[in-house]
N, C-alpha and C positions, 0 to 999 in steps of 0.2 A: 555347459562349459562356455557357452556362447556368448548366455546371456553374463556369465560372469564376468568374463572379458569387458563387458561393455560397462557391466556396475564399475569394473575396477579402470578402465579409460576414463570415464564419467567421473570421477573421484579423481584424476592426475589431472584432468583439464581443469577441474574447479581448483584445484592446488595450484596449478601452475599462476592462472587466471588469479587469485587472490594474491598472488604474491607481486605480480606485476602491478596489481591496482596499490597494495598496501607499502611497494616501494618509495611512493611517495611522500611517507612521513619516515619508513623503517630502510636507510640503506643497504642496510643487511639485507633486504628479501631481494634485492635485486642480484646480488650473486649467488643466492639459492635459486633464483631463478635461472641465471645462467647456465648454473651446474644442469637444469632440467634440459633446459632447451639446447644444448652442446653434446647431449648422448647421443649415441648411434643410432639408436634406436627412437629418438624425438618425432612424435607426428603431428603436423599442425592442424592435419584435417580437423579433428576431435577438437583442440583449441578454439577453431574458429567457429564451429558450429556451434560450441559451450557460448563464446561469448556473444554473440547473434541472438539465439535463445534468451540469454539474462539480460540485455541490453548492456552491454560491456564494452561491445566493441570501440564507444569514442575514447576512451581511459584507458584500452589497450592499446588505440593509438598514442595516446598521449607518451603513456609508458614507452614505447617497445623504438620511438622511432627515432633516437640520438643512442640507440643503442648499436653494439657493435655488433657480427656474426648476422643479425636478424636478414632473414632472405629478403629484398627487395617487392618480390611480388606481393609477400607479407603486410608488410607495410603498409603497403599500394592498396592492397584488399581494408586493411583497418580504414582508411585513410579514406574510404569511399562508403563506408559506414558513417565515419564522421564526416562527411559532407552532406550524408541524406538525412541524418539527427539534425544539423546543423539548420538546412531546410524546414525541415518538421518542424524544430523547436519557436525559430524565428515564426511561423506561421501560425503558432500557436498562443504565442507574447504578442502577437498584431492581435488576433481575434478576444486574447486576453486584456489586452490594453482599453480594445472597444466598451469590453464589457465591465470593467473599472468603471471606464466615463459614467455611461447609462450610470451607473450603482452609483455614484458620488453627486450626479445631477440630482439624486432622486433621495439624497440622502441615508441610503441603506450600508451599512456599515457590512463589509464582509474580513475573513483573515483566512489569507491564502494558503495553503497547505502541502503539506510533501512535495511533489519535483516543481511545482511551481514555487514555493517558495524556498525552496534552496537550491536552484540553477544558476543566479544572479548571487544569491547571497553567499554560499557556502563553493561553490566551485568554480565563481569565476568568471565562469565561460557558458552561455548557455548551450552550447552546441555538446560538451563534455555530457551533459545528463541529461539520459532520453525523456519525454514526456509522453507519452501516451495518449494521456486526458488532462484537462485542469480540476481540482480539487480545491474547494472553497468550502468557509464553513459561516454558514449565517444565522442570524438568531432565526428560534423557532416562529416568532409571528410574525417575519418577515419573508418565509417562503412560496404563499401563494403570490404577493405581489412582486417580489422576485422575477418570478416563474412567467407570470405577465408582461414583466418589460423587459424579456427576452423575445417573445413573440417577435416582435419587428426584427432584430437579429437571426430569425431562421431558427430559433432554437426548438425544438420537439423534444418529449417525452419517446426515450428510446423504447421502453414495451409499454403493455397495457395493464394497467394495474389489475391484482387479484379483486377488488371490487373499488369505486370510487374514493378515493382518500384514504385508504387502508395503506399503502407506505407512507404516509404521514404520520399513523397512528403506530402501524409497526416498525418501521424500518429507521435507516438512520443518515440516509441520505436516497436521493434522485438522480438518475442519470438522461441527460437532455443531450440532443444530439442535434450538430447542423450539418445538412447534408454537403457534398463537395467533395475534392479532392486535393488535399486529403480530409474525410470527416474530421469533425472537431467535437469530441468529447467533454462535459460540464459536468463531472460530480459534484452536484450539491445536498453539502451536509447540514444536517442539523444536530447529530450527537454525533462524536467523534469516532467511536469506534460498533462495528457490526455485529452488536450482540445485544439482546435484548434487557440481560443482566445490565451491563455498562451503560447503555441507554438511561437506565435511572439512580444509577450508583456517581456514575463522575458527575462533580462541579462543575459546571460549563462556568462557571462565574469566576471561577478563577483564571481560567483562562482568556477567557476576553479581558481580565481586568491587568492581566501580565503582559500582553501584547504589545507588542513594540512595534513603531513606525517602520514602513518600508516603501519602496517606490519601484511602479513598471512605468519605465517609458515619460517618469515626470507625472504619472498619475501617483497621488498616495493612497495607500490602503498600508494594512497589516501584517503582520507574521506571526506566530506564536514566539512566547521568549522564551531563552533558551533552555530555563528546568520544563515550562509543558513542551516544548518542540521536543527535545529529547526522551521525555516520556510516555509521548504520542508516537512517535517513531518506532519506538520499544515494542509498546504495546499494541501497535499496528501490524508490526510485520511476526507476532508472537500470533496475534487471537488472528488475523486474518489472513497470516500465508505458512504457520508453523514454524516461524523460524526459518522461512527458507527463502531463497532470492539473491543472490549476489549483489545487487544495485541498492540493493534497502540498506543489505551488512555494510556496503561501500556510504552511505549518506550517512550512516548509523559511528561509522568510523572517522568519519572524517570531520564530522562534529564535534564528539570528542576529542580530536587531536586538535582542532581552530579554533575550540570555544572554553578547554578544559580550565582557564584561567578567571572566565568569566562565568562557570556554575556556582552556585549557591547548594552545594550537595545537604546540606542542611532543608530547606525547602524543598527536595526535588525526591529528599527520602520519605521526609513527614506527607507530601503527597502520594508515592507511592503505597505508602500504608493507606493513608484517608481513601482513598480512589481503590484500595483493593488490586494493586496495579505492580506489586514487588514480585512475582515471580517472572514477567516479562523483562523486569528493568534485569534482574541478577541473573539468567540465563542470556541474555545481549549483549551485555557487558562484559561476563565471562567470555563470551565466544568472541568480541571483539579484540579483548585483554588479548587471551589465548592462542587464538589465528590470524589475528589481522593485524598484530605487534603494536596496538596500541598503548602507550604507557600513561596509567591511571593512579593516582599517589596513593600508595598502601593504606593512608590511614583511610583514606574515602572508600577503595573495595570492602575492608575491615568494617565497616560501617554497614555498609550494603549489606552485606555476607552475614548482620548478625539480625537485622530484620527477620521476623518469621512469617512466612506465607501460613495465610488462615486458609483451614480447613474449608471455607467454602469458597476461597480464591482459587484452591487446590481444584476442587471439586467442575469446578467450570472450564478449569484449560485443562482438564482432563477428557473433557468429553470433545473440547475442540480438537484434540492434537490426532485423532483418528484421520486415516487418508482415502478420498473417497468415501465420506459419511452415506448409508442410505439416506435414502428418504425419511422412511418413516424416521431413524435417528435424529437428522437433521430437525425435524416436525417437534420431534420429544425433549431437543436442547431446548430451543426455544421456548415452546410451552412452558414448561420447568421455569425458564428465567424470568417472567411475566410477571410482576405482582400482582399479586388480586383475583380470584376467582372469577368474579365478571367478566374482566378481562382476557383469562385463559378461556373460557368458553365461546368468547367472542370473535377472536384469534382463531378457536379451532371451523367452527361456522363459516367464518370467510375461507377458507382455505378448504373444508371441505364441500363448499357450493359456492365456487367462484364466478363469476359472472358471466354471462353467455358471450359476450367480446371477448375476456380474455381465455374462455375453452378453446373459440374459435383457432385464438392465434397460437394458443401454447400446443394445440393437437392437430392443427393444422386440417378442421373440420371445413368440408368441400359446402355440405348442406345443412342448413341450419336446423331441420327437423330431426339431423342422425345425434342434435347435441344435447339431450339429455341421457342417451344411450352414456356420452361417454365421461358421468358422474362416475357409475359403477366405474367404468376402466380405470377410470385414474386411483378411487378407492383399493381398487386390489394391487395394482402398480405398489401403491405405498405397501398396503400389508405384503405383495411378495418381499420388497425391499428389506426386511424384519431378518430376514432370511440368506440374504447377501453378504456373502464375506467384506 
């Protein structure tokens, strides 16, 4: 009963929370909002913790604070979330800025991606959308030199790779870390989305070649335009958070409602098919349509809606949308998406004899003598994993 209570608290706060963010285009949600927060029975505790969690809280200031009824202390409380986003963010566009210079002295071309690049462009206000990390995406033969003229800026490799150069080979981005307070986070991409499949199925060429000029701080660099921005956003917050996230459906919406004059739904479909990428775009879009009162012109949904997802687009967000994947599962998607035998074999080798630096660090091994011991362990780890609900 307990736990029910809390699925079903959990479920009013994200409602509540969606309609105060989605009031911004839909006036209507702001007096269904009302009606919520005016019952007797309204608790903000569950509110506030929802939106703290999703990173909400500067949008719920935005929202709630020319509003009428709202308790003060309320307010006060959003109101010191967006002061410390506001902080973060600015600290984040200075060490951003830095690292623009460097890349433009050096002529390496990069295009900025998700909350960095729609914090300035699409909201306004960078304090409004939280930033976490910065996300960049650069061509593939330019990420060890990249990588190199961050060195002088404090930037490190946040773990140790499964053996030397293997997320080069397997993965689709790097995460570099500079130490401080507060750290500063650098995803650096080189395929746009985290799956081994997509890794060789999307055009990167189209998207570099659609990109459109942007500027931090007077420095120029890029952004995706806006059929790949929106169908990277789609297809992002589908293959790598299942659709879930409040902030993402918030950037996801508000795009649509600032840019809906400026898509080329014509182009943004024939890519969704090319790229194998239409069940992402029409389950986003519906839930945007649906819950977040965004209004998209009937003949465009009609369009979307008549696209058909192929059988082996089907096939791979099906094995993503599991919650808590094992191990071995997780091991078995990937393999599966890998073209090429060689390849899969090669994949499996590193992962199952990975290097004695990164044993050390992933098992937290005291003495180096006990680390072939713990080959086996990690092997039956994964096969228990088989076995995990």
């Amino acid at each position: 009963m307990i736990q029910e209570n809390l699925f079903a608290q959990n479920l009013d706060s994200k409602k509540f929370i969606r309609l105060c963010l989605s009031s911004r285009w839909n006036p209507a949600y702001r007096s269904l909002a009302a009606e919520m927060y005016n019952a007797a029975d309204f608790d903000w505790a569950p509110i506030i913790a929802q939106a703290q969690k999703e990173h909400t809280s500067p949008l719920m200031y935005r929202a709630l604070r020319n509003l009428e009824d709202i308790p003060p202390e309320i307010i006060q409380l959003f109101y010191t979330d967006y002061l410390w986003w506001a902080r973060r963010n600015l600290l984040t566009f200075h060490d951003l800025r830095k690292l623009l210079q460097v890349l433009a002295e050096n002529d390496i071309p990069v295009i900025l991606l998700k909350g960095v690049a729609l914090a300035e462009e699409l909201y306004g206000n960078v304090a409004l959308r939280p930033l976490s990390d910065m996300d960049v995406l650069t061509h593939l033969e330019d990420r060890r030199c990249l990588i190199e003229l961050l060195e002088p800026l404090n930037y490190k490799l946040k773990e140790i790779e499964v053996h030397d150069a293997s997320t080069f080979e397997y993965e689709n981005e790097i995460v570099l870390v500079k130490e401080g307070e507060p750290k500063s986070y650098l995803d650096l991409h080189w395929s746009l989305l985290d799956s081994m499949y997509y890794q060789h199925a999307v055009d990167l060429d189209w998207f570099w070649q659609t990109a459109v000029p942007a500027s931090v701080d007077g420095i120029e660099t890029k952004i995706l335009g806006p059929e790949a921005q929106l169908l990277h956003l789609c297809s992002h917050l589908m293959i790598h958070h299942r659709n879930e996230g409040m902030l993402w459906f918030n950037d996801i919406a508000l795009f649509l409602q600032t840019y809906q004059t400026e898509l080329n739904w014509e182009i943004l479909l024939e890519r969704a098919v090319q790229h194998e990428l239409v069940w992402p775009l029409q389950n986003t879009i519906l839930t945007v349509v649906n819950e977040w009162g965004v209004e998209v012109p009937q003949k465009n949904l009609d369009h979307l809606f008549l696209l058909d997802v192929s059988e082996n687009e089907r096939r791979i967000h099906e094995r993503r949308r599991m919650y808590n994947r094992p191990v071995a599962r997780r091991f078995y998607t990937d393999l599966s998406e890998i073209p090429g035998w060689k390849s899969k074999v090669r994949y499996a080798l590193l992962n199952f004899f990975p290097s004695p630096a990164y044993m050390k660090r992933r098992y937290g091994i005291g003495r180096t003598y006990f680390t072939p011991l713990y080959y086996p362990y990690r092997w039956l780890v994964g096969l228990a994993s088989i076995f995990k609900l």
